[in-house]
C-alpha positions as CSV (number, residue, x, y, z in Angstrom):
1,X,-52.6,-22.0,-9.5
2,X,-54.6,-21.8,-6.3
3,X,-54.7,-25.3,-5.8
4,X,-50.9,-25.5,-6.3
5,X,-49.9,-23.1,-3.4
6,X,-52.4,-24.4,-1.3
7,X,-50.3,-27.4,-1.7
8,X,-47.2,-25.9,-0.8
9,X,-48.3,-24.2,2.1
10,X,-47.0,-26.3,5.3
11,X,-48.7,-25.0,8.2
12,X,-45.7,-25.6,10.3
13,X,-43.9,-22.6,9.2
14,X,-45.9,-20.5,10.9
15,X,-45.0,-22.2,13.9
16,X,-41.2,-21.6,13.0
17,X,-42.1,-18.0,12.1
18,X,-43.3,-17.6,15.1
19,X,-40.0,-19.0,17.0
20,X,-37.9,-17.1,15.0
21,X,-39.4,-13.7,16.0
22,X,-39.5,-14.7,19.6
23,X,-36.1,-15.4,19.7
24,X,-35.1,-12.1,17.6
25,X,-37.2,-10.3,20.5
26,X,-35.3,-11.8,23.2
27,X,-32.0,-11.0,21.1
28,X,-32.7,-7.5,20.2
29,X,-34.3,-6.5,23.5
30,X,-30.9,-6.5,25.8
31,X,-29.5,-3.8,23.2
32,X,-32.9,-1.9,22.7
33,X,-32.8,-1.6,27.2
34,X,-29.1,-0.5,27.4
35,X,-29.8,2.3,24.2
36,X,-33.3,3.7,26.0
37,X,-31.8,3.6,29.8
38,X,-28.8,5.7,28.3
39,X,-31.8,8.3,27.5
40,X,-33.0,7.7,30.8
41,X,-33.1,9.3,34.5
42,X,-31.1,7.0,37.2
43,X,-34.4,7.1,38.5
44,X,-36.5,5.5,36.0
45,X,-33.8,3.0,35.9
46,X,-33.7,1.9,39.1
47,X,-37.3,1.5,39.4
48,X,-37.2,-1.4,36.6
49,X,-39.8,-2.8,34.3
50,X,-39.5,-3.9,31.3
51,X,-40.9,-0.8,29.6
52,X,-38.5,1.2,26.7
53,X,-40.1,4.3,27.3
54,X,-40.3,6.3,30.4
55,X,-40.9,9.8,31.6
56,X,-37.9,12.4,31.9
57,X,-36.1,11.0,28.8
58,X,-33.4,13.3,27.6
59,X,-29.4,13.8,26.4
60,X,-28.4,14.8,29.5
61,X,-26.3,11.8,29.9
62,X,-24.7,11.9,26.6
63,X,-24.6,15.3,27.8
64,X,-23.1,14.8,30.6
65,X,-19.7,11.7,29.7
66,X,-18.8,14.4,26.3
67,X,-18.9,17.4,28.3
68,X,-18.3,17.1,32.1
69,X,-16.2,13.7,32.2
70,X,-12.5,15.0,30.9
71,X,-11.3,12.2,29.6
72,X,-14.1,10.1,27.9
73,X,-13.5,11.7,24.9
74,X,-9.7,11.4,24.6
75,X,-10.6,7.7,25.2
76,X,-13.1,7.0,22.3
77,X,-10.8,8.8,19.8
78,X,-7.8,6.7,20.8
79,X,-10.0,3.4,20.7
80,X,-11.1,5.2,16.8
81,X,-6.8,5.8,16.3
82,X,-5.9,2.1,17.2
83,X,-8.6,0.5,15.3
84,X,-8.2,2.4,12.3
85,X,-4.4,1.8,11.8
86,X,-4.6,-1.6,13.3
87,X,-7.2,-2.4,11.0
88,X,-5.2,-0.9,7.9
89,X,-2.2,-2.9,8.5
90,X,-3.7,-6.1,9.0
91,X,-6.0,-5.7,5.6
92,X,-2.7,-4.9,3.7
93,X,-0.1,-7.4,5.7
94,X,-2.3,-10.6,5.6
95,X,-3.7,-10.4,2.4
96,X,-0.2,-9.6,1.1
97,X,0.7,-12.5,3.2
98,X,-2.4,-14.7,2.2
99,X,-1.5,-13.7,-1.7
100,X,1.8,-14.9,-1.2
101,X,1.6,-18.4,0.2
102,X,-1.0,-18.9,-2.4
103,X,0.2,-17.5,-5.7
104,X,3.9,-16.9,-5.6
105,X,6.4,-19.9,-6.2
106,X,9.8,-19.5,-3.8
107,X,11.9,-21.7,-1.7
108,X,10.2,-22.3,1.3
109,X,6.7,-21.6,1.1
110,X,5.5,-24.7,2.0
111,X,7.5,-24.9,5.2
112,X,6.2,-20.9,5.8
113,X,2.6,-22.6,5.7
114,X,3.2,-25.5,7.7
115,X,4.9,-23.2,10.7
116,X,2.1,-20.8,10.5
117,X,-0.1,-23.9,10.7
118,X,1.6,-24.7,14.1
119,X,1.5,-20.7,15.6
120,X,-2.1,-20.6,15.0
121,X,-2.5,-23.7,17.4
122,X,-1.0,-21.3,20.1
123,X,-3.5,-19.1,22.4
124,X,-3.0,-15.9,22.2
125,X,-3.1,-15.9,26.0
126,X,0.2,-17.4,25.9
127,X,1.3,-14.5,24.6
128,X,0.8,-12.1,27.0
129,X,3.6,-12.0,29.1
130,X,6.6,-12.5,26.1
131,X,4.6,-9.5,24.4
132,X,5.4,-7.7,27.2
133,X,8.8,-8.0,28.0
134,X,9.4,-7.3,24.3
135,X,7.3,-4.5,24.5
136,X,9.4,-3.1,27.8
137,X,12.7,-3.9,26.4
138,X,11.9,-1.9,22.8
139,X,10.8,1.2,24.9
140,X,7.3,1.1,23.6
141,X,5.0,0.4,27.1
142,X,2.3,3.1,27.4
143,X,1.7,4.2,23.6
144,X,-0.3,3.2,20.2
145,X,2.5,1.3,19.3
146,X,2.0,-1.4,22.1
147,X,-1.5,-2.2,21.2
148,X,-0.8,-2.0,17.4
149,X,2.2,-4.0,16.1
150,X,1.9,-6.9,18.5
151,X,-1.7,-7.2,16.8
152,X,-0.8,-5.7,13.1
153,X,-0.7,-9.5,11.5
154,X,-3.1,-12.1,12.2
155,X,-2.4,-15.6,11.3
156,X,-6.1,-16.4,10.8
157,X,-7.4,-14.3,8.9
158,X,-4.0,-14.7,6.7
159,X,-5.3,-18.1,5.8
160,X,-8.7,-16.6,5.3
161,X,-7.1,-14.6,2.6
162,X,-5.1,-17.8,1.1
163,X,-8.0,-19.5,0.8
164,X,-9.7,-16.9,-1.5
165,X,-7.0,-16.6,-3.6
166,X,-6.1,-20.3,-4.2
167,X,-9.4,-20.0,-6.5
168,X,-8.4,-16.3,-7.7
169,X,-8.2,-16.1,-11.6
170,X,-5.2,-15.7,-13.2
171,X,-6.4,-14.6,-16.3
172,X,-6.4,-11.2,-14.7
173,X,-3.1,-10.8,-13.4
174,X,-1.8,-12.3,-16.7
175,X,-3.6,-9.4,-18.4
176,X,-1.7,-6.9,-16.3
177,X,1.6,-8.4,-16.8
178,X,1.4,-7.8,-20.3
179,X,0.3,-4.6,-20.4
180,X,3.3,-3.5,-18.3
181,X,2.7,-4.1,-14.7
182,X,4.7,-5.6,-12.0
183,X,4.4,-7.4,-9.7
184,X,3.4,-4.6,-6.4
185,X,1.2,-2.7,-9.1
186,X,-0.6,-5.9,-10.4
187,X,-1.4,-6.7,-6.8
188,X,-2.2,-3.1,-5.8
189,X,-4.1,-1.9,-8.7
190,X,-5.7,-5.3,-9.6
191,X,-6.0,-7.9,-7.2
192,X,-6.7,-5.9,-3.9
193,X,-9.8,-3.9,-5.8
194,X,-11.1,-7.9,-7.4
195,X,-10.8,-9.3,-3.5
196,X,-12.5,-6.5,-1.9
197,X,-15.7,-9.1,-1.2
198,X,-12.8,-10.5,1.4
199,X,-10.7,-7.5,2.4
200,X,-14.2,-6.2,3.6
201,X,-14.9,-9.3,5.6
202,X,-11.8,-9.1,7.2
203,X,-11.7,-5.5,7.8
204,X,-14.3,-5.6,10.0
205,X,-13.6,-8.6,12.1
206,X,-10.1,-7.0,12.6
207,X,-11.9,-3.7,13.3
208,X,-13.8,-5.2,16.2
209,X,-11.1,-7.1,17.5
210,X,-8.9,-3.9,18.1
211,X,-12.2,-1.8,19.1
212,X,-13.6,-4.4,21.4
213,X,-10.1,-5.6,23.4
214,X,-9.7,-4.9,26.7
215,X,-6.5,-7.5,28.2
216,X,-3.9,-5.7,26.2
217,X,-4.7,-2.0,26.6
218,X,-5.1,-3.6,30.8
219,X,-1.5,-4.3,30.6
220,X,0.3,-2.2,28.0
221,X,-1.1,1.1,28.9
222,X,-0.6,3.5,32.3
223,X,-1.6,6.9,31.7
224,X,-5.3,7.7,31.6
225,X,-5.2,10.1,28.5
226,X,-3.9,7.0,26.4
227,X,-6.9,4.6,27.7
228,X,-8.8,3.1,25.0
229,X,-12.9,2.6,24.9
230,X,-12.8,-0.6,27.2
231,X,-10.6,0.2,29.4
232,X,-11.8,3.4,30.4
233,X,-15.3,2.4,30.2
234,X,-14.1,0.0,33.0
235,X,-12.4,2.6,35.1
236,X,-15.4,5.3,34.5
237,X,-17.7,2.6,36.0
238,X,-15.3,1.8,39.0
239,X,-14.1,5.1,40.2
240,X,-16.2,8.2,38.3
241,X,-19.5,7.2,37.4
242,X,-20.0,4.6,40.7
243,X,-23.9,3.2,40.7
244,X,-25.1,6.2,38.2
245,X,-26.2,3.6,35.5
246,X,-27.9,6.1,33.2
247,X,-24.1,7.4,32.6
248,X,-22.9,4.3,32.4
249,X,-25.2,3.0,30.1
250,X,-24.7,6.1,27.7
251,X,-20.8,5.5,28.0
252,X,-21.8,1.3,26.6
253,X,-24.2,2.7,23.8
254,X,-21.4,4.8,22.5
255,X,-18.9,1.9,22.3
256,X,-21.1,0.1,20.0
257,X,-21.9,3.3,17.4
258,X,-18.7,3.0,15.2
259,X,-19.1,-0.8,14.7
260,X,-22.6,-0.5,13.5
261,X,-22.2,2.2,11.5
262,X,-18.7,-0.1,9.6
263,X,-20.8,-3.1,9.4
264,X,-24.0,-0.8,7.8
265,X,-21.5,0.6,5.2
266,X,-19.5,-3.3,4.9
267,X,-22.5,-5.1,4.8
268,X,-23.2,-6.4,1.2
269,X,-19.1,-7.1,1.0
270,X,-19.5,-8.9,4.5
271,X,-22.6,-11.1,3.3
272,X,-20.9,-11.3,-0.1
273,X,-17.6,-12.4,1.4
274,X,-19.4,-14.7,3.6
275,X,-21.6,-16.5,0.4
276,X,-18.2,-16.8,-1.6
277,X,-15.9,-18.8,1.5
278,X,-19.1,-20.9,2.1
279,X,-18.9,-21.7,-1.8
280,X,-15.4,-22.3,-1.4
């Protein structure tokens, strides 16, 4: 038994051990910095070094952009509003969408594919300004609803959610038919609960898309009290918190919280999803 993994030992893994942990390090460390100089004086910050632990470490500063700064607040609950209603909408709109072009039989569907085929070929860039005028004309400029609806379907991961059900059983769905169902309850009831290795997947992507974007809230949105994360982490760094970098880094270390903490609670459907489109 011995002699058997001695011969499967290959001292070169040690070597790629060794590689990998480096280069985790060198990932990891950027994050670890930003979340310690958050705890940080500006002093102790400005001094540099490399080390994560330093005298004077304290809340203050967290302290300091939920209590003293008015508005930083305001902006991380209407980052938390767009997110989780964009988010919503897109998980039940493209898997609908994805359930349709793969499962249903209508006129049409084919051409439907082939034209959302050609949009997705489109930067979003391009966008931009038609988005806008829209946006203008319809009254909606400076509100949720300028962030959210423009972004509430999303072509990709629409085909993400095709994809997974072109291999969906049927033998489910027939099941429900028979004992009464139709054909909103079978998908509600049974085939949303059955995809939720995918739903997940998408759910968060979509989640950090709206939490992470910065271009549209830059042009949709005027008032301050509407200003998602981003945005006004962008103007408390420009005009409030200046070269104080222990606030500013506390402001950054919020911004990534929520997105953790979905992908902590996501993550065996997010793996899961990932294993099962590879398979695919």
């Amino acid at each position: 038994m011995n002699e058997r993994k001695r011969k499967k030992f290959k001292p070169w893994r040690i070597g790629l051990y060794i590689i990998l942990l480096l280069v985790s390090a060198i990932t990891l460390y950027p994050f670890l910095w930003m979340l310690a100089a958050s705890f940080m004086p500006l002093i102790e910050i400005l001094r540099g070094g490399l080390s994560l632990v330093r005298p004077g470490m304290s809340f203050d500063n967290y302290r300091f952009i939920f209590g003293v700064t008015a508005y930083f607040p305001r902006w991380f609950m209407n980052s938390l509003i767009v997110a989780i209603i964009g988010t919503i909408l897109n998980v039940i709109l493209n898997t609908m969408a994805g359930y349709s072009l793969s499962r249903l039989e209508y006129p049409g569907r084919q051409k439907v594919y082939y034209a959302l085929l050609a949009l997705i070929m489109i930067p979003g860039q391009v966008l931009l300004v038609p988005n806008f005028i829209l946006i203008t004309r319809m009254g909606l400029l400076d509100s949720y609803a300028a962030l959210i609806i423009p972004a509430m379907v999303n072509i990709g991961f629409i085909f993400m959610m095709r994809q997974f059900f072109v291999n969906f059983p049927s033998d489910c769905e027939e099941a429900a038919y028979i004992d009464g169902l139709g054909r909103f309850s079978c998908f509600f009831r049974m085939v949303m609960p059955l995809a939720r290795t995918a739903i997940a997947t998408q759910a968060i992507l979509v989640f950090m898309s709206f939490w992470n974007e910065f271009t549209r809230p830059m042009l949709y949105l005027r008032s301050m009290e509407l200003f998602t994360l981003p945005l006004g982490l962008q103007q408390f760094q420009s005009r409030d918190a200046g070269q104080m970098w222990n606030q500013i880094m506390a402001a950054a270390s919020v911004t990534v919280v929520p997105v953790v903490i979905l992908y902590l609670v996501f993550n065996k459907y997010f793996m899961k999803g990932i294993r099962t489109d590879g398979e695919k």
